[in-house]
N, C-alpha and C positions, 0 to 999 in steps of 0.2 A: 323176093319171097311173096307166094300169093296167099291172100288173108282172105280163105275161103269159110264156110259153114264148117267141114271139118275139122279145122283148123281151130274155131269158134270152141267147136264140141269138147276137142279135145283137151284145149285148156280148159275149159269150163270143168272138166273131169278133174282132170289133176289138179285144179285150185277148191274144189265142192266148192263151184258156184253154180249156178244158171240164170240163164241170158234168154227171153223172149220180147219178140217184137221190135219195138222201137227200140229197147232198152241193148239188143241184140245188136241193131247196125249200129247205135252209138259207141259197143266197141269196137264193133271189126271199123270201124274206122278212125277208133283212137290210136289201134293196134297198125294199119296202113302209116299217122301219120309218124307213129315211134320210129318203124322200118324205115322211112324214107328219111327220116333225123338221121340212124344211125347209118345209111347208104349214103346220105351226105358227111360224115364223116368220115367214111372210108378213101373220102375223095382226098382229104388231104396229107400232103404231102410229107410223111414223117420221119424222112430218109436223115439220116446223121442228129436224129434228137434221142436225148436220154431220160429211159421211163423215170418219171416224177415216184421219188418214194417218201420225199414229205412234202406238206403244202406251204412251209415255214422253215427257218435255218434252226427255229430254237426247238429246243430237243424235250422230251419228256422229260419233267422234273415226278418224281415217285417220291411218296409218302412212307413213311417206318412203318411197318407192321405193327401196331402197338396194339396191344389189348385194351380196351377201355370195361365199362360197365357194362354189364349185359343185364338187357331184361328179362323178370323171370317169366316162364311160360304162365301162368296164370294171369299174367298181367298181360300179358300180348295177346293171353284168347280172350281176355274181354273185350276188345275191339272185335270180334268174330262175331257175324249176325248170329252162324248156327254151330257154336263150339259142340265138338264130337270128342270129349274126354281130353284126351293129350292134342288133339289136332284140329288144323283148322278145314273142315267141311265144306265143300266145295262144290256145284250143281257139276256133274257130267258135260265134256263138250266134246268128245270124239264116241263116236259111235260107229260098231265092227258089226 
């Protein structure tokens, strides 16, 4: 895979980043050295092994569902820099 300007761009889009200058080739060649990781793992040879689905023999131990104490909402918006009545108030972080 060739890790051109375009290529730069268009991730840069689809992540809302941007990339200039120095800042710019320091990806496209972080992104060369990924590709060439995972081109080198394509080299090997995986014929008669079985996909790993846990990392461990010992299994999920789960917890009861139990109900404990809840805190009441007043108490949990005092921790809140800018309580908004019933809710906690939040600055904007996607913008359409």
């Amino acid at each position: 895979m060739e890790i051109n300007d375009a290529l730069i761009d268009k991730l840069s889009d689809l992540a809302r980043l941007s990339f200039e200058g120095e800042e710019r080739e320091k990806i496209k060649g972080d992104l060369e050295k990924m590709i060439g990781f995972v081109d080198k793992l394509n080299e090997v040879n995986t014929d008669n092994v079985e996909p790993l689905v846990y990392m461990t023999d010992e299994y999920l131990k789960l917890r009861k569902d139990e109900v404990h104490d809840e805190l009441p909402q007043t108490e949990a918006l005092k921790n809140s820099p800018v309580p908004d009545s019933d809710y906690f108030k939040v600055p904007k972080v996607l913008e359409k």
